[in-house]
C-alpha positions in Angstrom: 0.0 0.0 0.0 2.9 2.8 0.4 4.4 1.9 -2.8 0.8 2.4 -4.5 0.7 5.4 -2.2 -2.2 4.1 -0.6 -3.2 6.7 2.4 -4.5 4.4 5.5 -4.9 4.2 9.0 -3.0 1.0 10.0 -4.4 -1.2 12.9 -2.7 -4.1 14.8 -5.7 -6.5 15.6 -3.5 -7.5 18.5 -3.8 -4.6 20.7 -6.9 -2.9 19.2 -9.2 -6.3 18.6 -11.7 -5.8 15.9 -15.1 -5.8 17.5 -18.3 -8.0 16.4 -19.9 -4.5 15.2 -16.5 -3.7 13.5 -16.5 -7.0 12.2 -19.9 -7.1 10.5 -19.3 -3.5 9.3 -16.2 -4.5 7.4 -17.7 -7.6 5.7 -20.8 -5.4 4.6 -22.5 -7.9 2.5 -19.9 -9.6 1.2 -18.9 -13.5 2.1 -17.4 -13.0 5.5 -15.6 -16.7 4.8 -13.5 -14.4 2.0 -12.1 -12.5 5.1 -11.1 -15.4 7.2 -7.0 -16.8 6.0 -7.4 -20.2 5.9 -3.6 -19.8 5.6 -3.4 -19.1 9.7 -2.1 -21.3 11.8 -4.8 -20.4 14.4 -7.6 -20.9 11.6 -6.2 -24.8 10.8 -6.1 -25.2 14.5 -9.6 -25.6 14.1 -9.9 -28.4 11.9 -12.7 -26.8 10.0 -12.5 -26.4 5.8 -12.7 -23.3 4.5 -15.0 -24.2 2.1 -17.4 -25.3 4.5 -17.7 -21.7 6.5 -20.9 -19.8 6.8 -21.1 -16.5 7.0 -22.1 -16.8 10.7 -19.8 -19.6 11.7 -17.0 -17.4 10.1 -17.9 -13.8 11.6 -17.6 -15.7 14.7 -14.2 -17.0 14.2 -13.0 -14.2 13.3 -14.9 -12.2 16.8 -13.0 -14.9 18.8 -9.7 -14.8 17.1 -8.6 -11.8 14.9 -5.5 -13.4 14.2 -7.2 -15.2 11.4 -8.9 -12.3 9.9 -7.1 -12.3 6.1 -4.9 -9.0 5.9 -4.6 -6.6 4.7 -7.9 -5.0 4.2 -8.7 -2.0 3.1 -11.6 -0.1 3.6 -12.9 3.0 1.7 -16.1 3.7 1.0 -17.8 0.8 0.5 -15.0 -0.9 -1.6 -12.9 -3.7 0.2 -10.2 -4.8 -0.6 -8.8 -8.1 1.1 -5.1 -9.2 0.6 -2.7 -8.3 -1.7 -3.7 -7.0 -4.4 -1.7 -4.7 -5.5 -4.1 -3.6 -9.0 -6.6 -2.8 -6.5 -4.2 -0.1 -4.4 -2.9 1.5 -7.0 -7.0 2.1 -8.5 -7.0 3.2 -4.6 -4.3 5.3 -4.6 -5.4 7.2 -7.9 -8.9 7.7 -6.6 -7.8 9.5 -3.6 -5.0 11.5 -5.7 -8.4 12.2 -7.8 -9.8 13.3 -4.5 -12.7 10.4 -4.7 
């Protein structure tokens, strides 16, 4: 995101835990399994496929362990953008040079 020159606020989910509200808020209606990293060590811990999360089941995993929230996302507007995607920060970036 700073090479696209991306302007965020950064947050560590470790000291500043997302909230349920937060939570539901970022997903929007999107697929909240999109935003859980099956990747995580914490996330294979519990022995549940990826493929088989619900939205509920997975805004709940998420509330109860942020460490398996996919990162980074970006929030602006109502676009998200989850992970790296590089495309996606430098539209980002451009939009907010464009003042948008």
């Amino acid at each position: 995101m700073d090479r696209a020159g991306v302007e965020y606020e950064p947050r560590d989910y470790a000291r500043r835990p997302l909230t349920p509200e937060e939570l539901a808020d970022i997903v929007g209606s999107g697929a909240a399994a999109s935003f859980v990293n099956p990747r995580s060590p914490a996330f294979r811990k519990l022995g549940i496929a990826h493929q088989d999360l619900d939205d509920e089941s997975a805004l709940r995993i998420m509330d109860e362990n942020n460490v398996v929230v996919r990162r980074p996302i970006v929030v602006h507007g109502e676009e998200r953008i989850i992970g790296l995607d590089v495309d996606a920060f430098e539209r980002l970036a451009r939009a907010q040079a464009a003042g948008a």
